[in-house]
C-alpha positions as CSV (number, residue, x, y, z in Angstrom):
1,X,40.8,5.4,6.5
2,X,39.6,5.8,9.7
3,X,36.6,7.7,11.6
4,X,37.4,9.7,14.5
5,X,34.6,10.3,17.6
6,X,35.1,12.5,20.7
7,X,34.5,10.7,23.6
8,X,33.5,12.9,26.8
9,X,35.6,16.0,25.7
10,X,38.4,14.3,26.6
11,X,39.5,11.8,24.3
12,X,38.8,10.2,20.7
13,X,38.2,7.4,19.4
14,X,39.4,5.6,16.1
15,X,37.3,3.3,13.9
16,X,38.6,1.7,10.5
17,X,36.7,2.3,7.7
18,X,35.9,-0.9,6.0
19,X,37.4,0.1,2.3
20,X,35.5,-0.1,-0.9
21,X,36.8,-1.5,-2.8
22,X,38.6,-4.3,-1.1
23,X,37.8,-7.7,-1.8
24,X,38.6,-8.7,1.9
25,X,35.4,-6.3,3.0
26,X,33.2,-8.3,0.7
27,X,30.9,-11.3,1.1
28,X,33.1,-14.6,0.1
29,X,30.2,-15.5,-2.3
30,X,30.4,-12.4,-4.3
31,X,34.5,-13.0,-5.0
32,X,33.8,-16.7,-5.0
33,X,31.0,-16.3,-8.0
34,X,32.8,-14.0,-10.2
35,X,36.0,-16.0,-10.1
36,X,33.8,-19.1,-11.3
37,X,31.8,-17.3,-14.1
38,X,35.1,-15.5,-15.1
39,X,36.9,-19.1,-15.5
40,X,39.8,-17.8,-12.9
41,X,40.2,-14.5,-14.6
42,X,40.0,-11.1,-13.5
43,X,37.9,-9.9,-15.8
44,X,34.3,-11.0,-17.4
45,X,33.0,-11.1,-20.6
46,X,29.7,-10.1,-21.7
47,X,29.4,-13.9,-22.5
48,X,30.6,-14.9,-19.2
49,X,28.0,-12.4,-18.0
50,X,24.8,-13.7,-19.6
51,X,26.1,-17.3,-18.2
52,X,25.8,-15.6,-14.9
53,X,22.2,-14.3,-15.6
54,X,21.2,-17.6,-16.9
55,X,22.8,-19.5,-13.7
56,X,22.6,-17.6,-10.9
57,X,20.0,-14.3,-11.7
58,X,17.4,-16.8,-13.2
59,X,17.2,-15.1,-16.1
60,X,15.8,-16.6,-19.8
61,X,18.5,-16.5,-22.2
62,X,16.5,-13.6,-24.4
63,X,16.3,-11.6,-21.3
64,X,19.8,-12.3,-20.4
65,X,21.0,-11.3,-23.7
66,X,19.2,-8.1,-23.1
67,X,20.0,-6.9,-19.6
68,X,24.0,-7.8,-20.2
69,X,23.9,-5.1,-23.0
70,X,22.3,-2.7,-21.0
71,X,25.1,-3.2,-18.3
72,X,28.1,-2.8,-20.7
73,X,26.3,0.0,-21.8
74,X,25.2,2.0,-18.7
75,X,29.0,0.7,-17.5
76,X,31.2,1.8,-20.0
77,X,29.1,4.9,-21.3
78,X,29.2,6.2,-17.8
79,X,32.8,5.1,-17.0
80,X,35.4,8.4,-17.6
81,X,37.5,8.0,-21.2
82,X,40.8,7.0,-19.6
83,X,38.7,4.0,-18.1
84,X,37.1,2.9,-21.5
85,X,40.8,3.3,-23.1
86,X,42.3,1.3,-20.8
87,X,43.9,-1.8,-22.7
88,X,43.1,-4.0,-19.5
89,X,39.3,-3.7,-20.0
90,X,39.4,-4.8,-23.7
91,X,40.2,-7.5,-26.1
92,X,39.9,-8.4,-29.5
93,X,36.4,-9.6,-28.7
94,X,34.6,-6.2,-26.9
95,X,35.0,-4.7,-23.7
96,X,35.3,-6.7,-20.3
97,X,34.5,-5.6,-16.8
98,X,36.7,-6.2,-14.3
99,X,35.6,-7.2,-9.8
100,X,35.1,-3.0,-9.4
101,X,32.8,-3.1,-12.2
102,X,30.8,-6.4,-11.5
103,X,30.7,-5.8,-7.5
104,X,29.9,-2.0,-7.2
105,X,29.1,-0.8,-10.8
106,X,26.5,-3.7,-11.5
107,X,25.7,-6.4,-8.9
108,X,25.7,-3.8,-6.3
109,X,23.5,-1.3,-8.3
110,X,19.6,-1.1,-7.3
111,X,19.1,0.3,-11.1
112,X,20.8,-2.4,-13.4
113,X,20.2,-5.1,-10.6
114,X,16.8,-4.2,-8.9
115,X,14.8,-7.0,-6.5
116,X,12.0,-6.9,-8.2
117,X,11.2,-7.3,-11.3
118,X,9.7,-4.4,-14.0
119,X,6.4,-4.2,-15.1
120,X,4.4,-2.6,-17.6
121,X,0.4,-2.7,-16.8
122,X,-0.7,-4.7,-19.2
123,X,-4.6,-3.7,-20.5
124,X,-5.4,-7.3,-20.9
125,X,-4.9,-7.9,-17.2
126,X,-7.4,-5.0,-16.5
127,X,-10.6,-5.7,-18.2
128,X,-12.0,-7.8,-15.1
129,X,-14.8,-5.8,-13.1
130,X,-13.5,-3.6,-10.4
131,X,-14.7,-6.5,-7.7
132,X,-11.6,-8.5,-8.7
133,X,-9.1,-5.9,-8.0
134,X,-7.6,-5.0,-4.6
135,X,-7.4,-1.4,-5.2
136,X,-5.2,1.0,-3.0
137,X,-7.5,3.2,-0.7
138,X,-7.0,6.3,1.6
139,X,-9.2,6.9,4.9
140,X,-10.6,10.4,6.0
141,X,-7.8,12.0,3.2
142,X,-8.2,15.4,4.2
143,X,-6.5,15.2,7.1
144,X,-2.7,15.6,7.8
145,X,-2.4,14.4,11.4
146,X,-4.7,12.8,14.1
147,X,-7.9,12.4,13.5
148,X,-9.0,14.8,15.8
149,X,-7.3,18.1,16.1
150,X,-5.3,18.4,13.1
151,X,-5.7,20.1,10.0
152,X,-7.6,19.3,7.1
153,X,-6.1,20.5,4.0
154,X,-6.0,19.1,0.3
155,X,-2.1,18.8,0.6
156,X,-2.8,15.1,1.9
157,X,-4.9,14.5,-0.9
158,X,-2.5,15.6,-3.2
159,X,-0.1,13.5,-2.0
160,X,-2.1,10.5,-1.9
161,X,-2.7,10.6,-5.4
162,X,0.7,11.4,-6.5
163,X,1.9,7.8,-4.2
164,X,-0.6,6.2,-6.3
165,X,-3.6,6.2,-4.1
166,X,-6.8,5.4,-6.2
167,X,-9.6,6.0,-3.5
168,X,-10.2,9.6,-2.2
169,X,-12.4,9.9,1.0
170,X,-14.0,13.2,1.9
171,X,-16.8,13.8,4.7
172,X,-19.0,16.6,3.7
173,X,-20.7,19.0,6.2
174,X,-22.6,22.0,6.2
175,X,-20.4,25.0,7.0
176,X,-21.5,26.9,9.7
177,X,-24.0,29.4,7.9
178,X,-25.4,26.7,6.4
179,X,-25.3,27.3,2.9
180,X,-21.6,25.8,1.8
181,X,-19.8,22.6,1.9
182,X,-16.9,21.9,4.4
183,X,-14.6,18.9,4.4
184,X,-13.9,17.9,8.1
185,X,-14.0,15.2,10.3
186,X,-17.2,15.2,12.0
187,X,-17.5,16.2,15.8
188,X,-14.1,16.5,16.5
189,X,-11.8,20.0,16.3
190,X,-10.2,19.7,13.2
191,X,-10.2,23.0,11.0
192,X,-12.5,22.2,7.8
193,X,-11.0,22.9,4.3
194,X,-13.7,23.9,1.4
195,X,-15.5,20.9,-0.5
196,X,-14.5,23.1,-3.8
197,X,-10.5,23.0,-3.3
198,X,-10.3,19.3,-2.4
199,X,-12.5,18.4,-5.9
200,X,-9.6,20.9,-7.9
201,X,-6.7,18.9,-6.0
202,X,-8.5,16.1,-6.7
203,X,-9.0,16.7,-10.8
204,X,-5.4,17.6,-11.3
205,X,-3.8,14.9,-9.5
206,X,-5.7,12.4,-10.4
207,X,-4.1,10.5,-13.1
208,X,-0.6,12.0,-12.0
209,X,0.4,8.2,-10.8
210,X,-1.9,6.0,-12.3
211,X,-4.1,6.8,-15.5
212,X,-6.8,3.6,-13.8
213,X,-9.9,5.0,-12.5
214,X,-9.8,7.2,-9.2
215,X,-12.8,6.7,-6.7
216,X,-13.9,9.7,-4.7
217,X,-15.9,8.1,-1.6
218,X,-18.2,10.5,-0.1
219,X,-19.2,10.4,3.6
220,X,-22.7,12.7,3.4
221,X,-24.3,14.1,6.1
222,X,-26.3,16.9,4.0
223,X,-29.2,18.3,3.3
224,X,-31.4,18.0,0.2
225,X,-30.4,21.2,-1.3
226,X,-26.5,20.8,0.0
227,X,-26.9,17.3,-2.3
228,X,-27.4,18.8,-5.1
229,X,-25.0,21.8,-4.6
230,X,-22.7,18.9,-4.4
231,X,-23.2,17.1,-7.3
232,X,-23.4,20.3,-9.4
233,X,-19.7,21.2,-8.2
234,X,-18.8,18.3,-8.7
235,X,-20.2,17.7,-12.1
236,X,-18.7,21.3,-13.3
237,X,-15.6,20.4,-11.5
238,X,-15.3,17.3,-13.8
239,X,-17.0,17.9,-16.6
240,X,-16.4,14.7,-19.2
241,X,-14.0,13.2,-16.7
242,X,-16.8,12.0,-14.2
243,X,-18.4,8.4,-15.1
244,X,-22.0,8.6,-14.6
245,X,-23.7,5.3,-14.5
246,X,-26.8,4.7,-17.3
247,X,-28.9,3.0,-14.6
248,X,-29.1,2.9,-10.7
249,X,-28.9,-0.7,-10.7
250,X,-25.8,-2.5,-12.1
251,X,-25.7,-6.3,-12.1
252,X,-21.8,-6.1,-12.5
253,X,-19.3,-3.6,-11.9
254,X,-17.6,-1.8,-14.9
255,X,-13.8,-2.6,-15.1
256,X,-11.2,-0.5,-14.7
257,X,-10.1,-0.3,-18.4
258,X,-13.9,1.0,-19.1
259,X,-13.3,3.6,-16.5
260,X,-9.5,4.8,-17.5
261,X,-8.9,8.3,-17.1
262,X,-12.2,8.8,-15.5
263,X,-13.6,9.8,-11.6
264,X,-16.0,7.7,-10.0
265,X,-18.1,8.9,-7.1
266,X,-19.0,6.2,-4.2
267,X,-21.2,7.0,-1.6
268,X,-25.1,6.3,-0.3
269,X,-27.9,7.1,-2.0
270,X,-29.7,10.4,-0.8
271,X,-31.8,9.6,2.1
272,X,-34.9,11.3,2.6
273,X,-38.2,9.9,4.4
274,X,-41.7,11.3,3.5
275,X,-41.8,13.7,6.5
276,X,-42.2,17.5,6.1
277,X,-39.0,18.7,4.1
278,X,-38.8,21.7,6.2
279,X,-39.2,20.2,9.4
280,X,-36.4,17.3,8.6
281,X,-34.0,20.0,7.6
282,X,-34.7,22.1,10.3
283,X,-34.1,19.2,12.5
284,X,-31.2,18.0,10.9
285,X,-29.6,21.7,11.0
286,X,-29.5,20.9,14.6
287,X,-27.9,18.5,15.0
288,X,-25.0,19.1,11.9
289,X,-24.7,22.9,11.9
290,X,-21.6,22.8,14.3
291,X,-20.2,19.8,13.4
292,X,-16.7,20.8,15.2
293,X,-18.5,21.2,18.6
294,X,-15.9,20.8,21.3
295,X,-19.1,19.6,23.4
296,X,-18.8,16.3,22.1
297,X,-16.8,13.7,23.7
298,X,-14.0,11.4,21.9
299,X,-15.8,8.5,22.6
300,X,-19.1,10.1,21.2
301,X,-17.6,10.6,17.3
302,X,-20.3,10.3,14.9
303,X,-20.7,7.8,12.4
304,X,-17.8,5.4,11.2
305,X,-15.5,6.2,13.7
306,X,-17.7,5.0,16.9
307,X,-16.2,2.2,18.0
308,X,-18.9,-1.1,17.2
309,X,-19.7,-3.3,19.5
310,X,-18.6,-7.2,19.0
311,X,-20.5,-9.3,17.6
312,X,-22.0,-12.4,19.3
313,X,-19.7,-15.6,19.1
314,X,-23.0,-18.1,18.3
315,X,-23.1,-18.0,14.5
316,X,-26.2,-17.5,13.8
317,X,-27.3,-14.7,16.2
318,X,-26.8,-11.3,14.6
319,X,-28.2,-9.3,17.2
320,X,-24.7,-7.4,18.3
321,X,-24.2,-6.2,14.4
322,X,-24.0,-2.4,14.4
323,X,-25.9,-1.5,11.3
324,X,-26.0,2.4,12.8
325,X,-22.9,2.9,10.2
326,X,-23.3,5.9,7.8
327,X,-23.7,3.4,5.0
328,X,-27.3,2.4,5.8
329,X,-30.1,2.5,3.6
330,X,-33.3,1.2,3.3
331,X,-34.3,-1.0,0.8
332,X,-38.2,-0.7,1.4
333,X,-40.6,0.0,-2.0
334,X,-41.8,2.7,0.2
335,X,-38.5,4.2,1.3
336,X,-37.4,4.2,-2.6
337,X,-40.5,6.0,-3.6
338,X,-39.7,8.6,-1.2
339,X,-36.3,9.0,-3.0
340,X,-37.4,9.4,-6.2
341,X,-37.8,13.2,-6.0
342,X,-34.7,13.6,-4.2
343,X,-31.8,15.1,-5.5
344,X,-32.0,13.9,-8.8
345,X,-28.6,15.5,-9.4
346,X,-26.9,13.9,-6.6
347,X,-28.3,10.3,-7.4
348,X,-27.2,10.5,-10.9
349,X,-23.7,11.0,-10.2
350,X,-23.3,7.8,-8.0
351,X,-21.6,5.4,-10.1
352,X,-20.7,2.8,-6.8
353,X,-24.0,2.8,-4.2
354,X,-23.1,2.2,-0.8
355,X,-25.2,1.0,1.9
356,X,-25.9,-1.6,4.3
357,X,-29.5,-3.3,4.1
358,X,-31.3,-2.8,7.7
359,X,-31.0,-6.0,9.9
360,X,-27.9,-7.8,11.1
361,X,-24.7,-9.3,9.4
362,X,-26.3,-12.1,7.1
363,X,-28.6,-9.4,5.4
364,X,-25.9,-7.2,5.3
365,X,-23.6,-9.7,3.0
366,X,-26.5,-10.7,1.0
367,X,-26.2,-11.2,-2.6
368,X,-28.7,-9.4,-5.1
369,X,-27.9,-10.8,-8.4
370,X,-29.6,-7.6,-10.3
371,X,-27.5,-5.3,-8.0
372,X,-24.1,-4.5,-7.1
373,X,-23.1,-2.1,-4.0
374,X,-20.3,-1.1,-1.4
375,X,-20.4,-2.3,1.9
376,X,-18.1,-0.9,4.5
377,X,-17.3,-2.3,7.6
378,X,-14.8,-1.5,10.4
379,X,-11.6,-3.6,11.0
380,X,-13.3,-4.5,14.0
381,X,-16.6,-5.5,12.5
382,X,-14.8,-7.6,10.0
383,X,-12.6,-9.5,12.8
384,X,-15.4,-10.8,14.5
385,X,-17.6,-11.2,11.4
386,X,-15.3,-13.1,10.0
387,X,-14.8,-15.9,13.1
388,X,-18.5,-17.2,11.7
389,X,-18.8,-15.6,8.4
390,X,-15.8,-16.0,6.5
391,X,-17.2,-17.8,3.2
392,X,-19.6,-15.5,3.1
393,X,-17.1,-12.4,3.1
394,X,-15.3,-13.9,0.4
395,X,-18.2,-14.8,-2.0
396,X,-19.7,-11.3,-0.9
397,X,-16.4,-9.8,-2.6
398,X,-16.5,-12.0,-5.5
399,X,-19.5,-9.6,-7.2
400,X,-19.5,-6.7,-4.7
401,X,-16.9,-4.2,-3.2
402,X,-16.3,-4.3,0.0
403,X,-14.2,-1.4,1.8
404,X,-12.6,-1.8,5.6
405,X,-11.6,1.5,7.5
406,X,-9.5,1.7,10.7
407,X,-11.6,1.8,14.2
408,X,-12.6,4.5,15.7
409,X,-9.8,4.2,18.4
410,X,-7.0,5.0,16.0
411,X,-7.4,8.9,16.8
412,X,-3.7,8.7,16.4
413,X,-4.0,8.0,12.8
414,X,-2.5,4.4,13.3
415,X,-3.4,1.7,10.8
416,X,-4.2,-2.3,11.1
417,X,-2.7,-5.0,9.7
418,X,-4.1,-5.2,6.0
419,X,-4.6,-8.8,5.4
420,X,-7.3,-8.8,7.6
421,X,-9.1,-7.7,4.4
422,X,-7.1,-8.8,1.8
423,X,-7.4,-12.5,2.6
424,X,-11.3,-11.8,2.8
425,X,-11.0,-10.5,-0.8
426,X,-11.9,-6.8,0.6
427,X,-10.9,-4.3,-2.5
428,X,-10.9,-1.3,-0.7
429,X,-8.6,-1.8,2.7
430,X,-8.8,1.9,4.0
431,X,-5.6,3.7,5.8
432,X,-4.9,6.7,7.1
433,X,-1.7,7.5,5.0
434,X,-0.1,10.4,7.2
435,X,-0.3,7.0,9.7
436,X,3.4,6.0,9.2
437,X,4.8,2.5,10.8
438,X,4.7,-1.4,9.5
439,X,1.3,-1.5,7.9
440,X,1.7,1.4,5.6
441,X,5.1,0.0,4.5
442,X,2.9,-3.0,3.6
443,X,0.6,-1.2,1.8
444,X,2.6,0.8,-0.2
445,X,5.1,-2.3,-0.7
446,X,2.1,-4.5,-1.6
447,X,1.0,-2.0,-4.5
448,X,4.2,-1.9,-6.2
449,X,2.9,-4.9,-8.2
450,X,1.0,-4.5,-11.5
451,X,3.4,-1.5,-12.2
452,X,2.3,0.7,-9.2
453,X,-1.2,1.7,-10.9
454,X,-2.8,1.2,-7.4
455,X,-5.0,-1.7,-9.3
456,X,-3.5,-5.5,-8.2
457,X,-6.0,-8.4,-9.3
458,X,-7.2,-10.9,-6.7
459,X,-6.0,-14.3,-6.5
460,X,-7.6,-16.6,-8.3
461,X,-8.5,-18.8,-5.3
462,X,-10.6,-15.8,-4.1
463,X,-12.4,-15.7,-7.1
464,X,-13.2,-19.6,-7.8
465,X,-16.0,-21.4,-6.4
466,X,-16.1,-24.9,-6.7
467,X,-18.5,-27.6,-8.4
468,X,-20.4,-28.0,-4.9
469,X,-21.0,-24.2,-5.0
470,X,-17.7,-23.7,-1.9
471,X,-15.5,-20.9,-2.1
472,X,-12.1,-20.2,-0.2
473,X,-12.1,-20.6,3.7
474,X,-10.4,-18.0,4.9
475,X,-10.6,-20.0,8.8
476,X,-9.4,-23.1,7.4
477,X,-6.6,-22.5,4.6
478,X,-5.6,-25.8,3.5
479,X,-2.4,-25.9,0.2
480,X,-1.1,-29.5,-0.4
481,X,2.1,-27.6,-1.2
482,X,4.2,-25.2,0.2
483,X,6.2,-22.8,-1.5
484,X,10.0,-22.6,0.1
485,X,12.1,-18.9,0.1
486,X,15.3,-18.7,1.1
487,X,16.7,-14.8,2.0
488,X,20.5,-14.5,2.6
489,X,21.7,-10.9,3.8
490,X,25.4,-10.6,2.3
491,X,26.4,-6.3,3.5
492,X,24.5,-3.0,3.7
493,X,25.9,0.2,2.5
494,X,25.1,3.8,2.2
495,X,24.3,5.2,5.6
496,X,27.1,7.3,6.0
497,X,25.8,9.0,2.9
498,X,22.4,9.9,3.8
499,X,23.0,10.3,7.8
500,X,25.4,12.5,10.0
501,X,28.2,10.7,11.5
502,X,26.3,10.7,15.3
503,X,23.0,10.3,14.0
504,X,22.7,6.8,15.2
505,X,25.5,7.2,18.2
506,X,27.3,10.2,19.8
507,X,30.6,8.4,20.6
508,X,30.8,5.3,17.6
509,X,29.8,3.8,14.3
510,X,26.5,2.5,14.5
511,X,25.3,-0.9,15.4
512,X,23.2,-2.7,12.7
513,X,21.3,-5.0,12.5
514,X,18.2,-6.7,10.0
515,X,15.0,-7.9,10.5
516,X,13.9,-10.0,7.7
517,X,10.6,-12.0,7.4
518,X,7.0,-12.4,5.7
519,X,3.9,-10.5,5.9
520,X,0.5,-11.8,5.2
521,X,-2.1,-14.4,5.9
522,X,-1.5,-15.8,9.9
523,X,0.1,-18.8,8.2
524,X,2.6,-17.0,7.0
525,X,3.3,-14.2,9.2
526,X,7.8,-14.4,10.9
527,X,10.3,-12.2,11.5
528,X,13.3,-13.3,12.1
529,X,17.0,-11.2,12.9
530,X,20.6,-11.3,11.9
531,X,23.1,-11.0,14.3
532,X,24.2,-7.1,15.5
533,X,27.3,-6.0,13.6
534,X,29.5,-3.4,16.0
535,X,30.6,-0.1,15.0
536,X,30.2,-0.5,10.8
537,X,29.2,1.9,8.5
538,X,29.3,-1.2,6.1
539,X,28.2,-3.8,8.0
540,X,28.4,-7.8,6.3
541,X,26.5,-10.1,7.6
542,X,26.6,-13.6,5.6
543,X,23.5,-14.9,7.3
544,X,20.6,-16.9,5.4
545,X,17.0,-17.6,6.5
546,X,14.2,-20.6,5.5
547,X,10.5,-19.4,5.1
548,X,7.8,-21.5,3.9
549,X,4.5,-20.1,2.2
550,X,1.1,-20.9,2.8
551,X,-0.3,-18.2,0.7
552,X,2.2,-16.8,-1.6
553,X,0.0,-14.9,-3.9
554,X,-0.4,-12.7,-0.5
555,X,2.7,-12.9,1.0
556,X,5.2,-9.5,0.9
557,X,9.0,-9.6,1.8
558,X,9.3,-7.5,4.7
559,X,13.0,-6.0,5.4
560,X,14.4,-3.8,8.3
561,X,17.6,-2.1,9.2
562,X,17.5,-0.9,13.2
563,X,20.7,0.2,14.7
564,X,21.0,-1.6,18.2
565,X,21.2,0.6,21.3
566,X,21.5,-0.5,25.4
567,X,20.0,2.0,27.0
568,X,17.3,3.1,24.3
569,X,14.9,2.0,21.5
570,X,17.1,0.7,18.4
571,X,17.2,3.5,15.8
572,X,15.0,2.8,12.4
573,X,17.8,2.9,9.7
574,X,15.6,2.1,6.5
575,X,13.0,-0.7,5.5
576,X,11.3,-2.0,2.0
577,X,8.5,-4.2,1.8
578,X,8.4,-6.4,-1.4
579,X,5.8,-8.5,-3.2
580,X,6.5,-11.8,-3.1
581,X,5.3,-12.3,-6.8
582,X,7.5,-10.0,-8.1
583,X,11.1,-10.9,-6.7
584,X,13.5,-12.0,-8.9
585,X,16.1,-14.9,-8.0
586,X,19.9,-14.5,-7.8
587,X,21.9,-11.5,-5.8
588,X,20.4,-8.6,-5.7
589,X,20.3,-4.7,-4.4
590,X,17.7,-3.8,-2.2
591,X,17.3,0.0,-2.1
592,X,15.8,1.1,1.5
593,X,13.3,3.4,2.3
594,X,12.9,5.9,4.9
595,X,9.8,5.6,7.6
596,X,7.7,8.2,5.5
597,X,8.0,5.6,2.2
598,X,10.6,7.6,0.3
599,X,13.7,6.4,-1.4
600,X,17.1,6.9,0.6
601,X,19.7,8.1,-2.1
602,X,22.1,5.7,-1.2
603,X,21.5,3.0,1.7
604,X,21.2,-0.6,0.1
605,X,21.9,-4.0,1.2
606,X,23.0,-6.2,-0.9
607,X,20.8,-9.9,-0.7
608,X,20.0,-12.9,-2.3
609,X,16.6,-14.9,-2.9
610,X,16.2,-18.3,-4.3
611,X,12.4,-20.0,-4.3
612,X,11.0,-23.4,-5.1
């Protein structure tokens, strides 16, 4: 069969179709390893198949026994009745499947041979307090473009929830009367959406991914009365399903298991100093009650998004750390008195206090052992901080949450690269999920593990401190051994299903090629590239790679398909990013994903992996 392109108007061009069933147009291994586990025959038993499982798949032999019954099954139960008559597929001892059936019906089959393996959240593995979880965390949520013009809207939020995402971040404003709540990003142009609708998105998505804890962070710039408004919406909103804290001091953090099926409200304590009420709020309706004002420069965004300065590079001089962030609070016996008649409502709602004790960086990661908080700092803030302070990061996030969000330059809703606080022991890595590219493949690829529940428990090493009171170094990662992968890309199939014939060139087939390699800590970071396969649908590239780990508790499979062009960027032709903990050995089909995170319906490639 052959696929014809116009050339010019004038002319056409013929391309063979590599066939599919063809054992010519297959990888040599694939022939080669079922003619050994068949003994020389043409066909293979299910015995002969468990043998393979065992062998080659890595596989126990319960699990073996197992997973070759549900591929006779799913095979032969699927197959039409002339194929499950036909004498060739069955002896005296059961049914046997021939090449066809091993190659494209099972081996080559991302549901009976996935990459990774199945999980089921176990509720043992979730008792730990929320500090020991990396949990899976949107920035700004409302939004559903750029950060500055584009519309807010609880569609996003929606969506979030329904990927997964367990931390929902709202800013609240006044509206422009005064007297309601708006949902917007702060002194830019971007049309508000009611406080109200996102808390109803919000309460009926919640649990629709994961039934672990959701975390609503709120960034408050209210007054007083607005406060409570606030909490009572969101209080009748929730009703049972809200956790509110006994006491406003925790000395640990509840786990998620305590807090299954239940919303959890972040955000700083209401702040309120002893000076007139009237006047503050009069004051303070100045300066919020147009919180859209086109006045106000890019560069002069209010709150987390301003751009921080660096920090100093001597150690031990704090002087350059921004602690303007809308996280501050004062600590002072006077400054809590002043709260105590506060917006009783709103403070009893806050099950997660967030806040940054006034000073520099060293107060800011202290430790108060009758007290757990939030701390949030920008990607920025923690790159530098962490050149000097990098132990102290770490064995700040042992007891207390930290949570990163993307610098105030990313008006394009970009993202960073997530290991920055990930390796730090950061739980709450904030993106901007309408920011598609690498990182969010990462992200969303890095909480497939622990069954997608957006909940994946910190390494140990993050967690231990040793007997002369040391914890991990993130600036000096030292492993007395390394843990070896070896990839091997065998084919790739499917794009002609899911793309028009020119989508990836007017005038031929497309030109493929993959990028395979490792994200995580700096150790481990490579990307390497097969060679470019011309004009194939069904391209087979027989090409194997070497990696060695560092850090493989942090370390996710990265794979890309880009079709190769002369005179233009290579096309994106699908990508999957995969937890290193979770492969599974052997041969295997790797389903792709398109750039938004969604399943294609049929482009795969087919791979193996092998680790020691």
């Amino acid at each position: 069969m052959a696929t014809i392109y116009t050339v010019f108007l004038c002319g056409r061009r013929n391309f063979r179709q590599v066939g599919t069933s063809s054992s010519t147009s297959l990888p040599d291994d694939v022939q080669k390893t079922f003619t050994a586990f068949a003994d020389g025959g043409k066909h293979l038993t299910k015995e002969q198949l468990r043998r393979f499982l065992i062998h080659r798949q890595g596989c126990t032999k319960e699990e073996a026994i197992g997973e070759s019954d549900r591929v006779f099954d799913e095979i032969f139960s699927a197959a039409p009745d002339n194929h499950r008559r036909d004498r060739s597929v069955r002896t005296n001892h059961g049914l046997r499947l021939s090449f066809d059936d091993f190659f494209h019906r099972f081996l080559f089959n991302a549901n009976l041979n996935p990459p990774i393996k199945s999980q089921v959240v176990r509720e043992d593995h979730m008792a730990s307090p929320l500090s020991h979880y990396y949990i899976y965390t949107g920035h700004n949520s409302y939004l559903t473009g750029n950060q500055i013009n584009s519309k807010c809207s609880v569609v996003p939020i929606m969506k979030a929830l329904w990927n997964g995402v367990r931390v929902i971040e709202l800013d609240m404003w006044p509206n422009s009367t005064g007297d309601d709540i708006d949902i917007l990003h702060g002194g830019t142009l971007t049309p508000p959406v009611k406080l109200f609708d996102c808390l109803k998105a919000i309460k009926y998505f919640a649990f629709s991914a994961s039934s672990y804890t959701t975390v609503i962070t709120l960034e408050d710039h209210l007054s007083s009365d607005l406060q409570a408004k606030a909490a009572n919406l969101i209080t009748e909103t929730y009703g049972n399903l809200l956790y509110c804290p006994e006491s406003e001091t925790i000395e640990t953090f509840p786990s998620p298991l305590f807090l299954k099926n239940r919303i959890v409200v972040s955000t700083k304590p209401p702040k309120e100093s002893k000076v007139s009420k009237t006047k503050k709020e009069e004051g303070s309706s100045k300066k919020t009650r147009d919180p859209q004002s086109s006045s106000k420069k890019i560069k002069d965004l209010p709150d987390e998004e301003v751009d921080v300065p660096n920090y100093k590079s001597e150690s031990d001089n704090d002087d350059d750390y921004d602690s303007g962030d809308d996280d501050d609070y004062d600590d002072s016996e006077e400054y809590q008195e002043s709260l105590r008649d506060t917006a009783p409502e709103y403070k009893r709602i806050i099950a997660i206090t967030a806040g940054k004790p006034k000073g520099g960086l060293k107060e800011a990661l202290s430790i108060d052992p009758k007290n757990v908080r939030r701390l949030s700092l920008s990607e920025k803030e923690l790159l530098n901080a962490s050149e000097h302070h990098g132990t102290d990061i770490v064995r700040f996030t042992q007891k207390n949450i930290m949570r990163v969000y993307p610098k105030g330059t990313r008006i394009d809703s970009s993202n960073y690269n997530p290991f920055i606080g990930w390796m730090h022991g950061a739980q709450m890595v904030a993106f901007n999920m309408q920011g598609y590219g690498k990182h969010l493949w990462i992200m969303q690829g890095f909480f497939r593990a622990n069954g997608g529940c957006g909940y994946v428990k910190k390494p140990n090493f993050l967690m231990d401190v040793d007997s002369d009171n040391r914890v991990f170094d993130p600036q000096s990662i030292q492993t007395t051994k390394k843990t070896l992968l070896k990839v091997k890309v065998y084919m790739g199939d499917g794009w002609q299903f899911d793309f028009s014939k020119k989508h990836f060139d007017k005038f031929s087939p497309p030109d493929f090629y993959t990028r395979v390699g490792i994200a995580g800590v700096p150790e481990d970071e490579i990307m390497k590239k097969t060679t470019t396969k011309k004009d194939s649908w069904k391209p087979i590239w027989n090409e194997e790679f070497n990696f060695s780990l560092v850090v493989p508790e942090l370390a996710v499979v990265r794979i890309e398909v880009r079709d190769y062009d002369v005179t233009s960027k290579d096309d994106f032709a699908g990508q999957t990013c995969l937890p290193f903990s979770l492969l599974r050995p052997g041969i295997r089909t790797v389903p792709l994903f398109d750039s938004h995170g969604i399943q294609f319906k049929s482009v795969k490639l087919l791979m193996g992996f092998e680790f020691y």
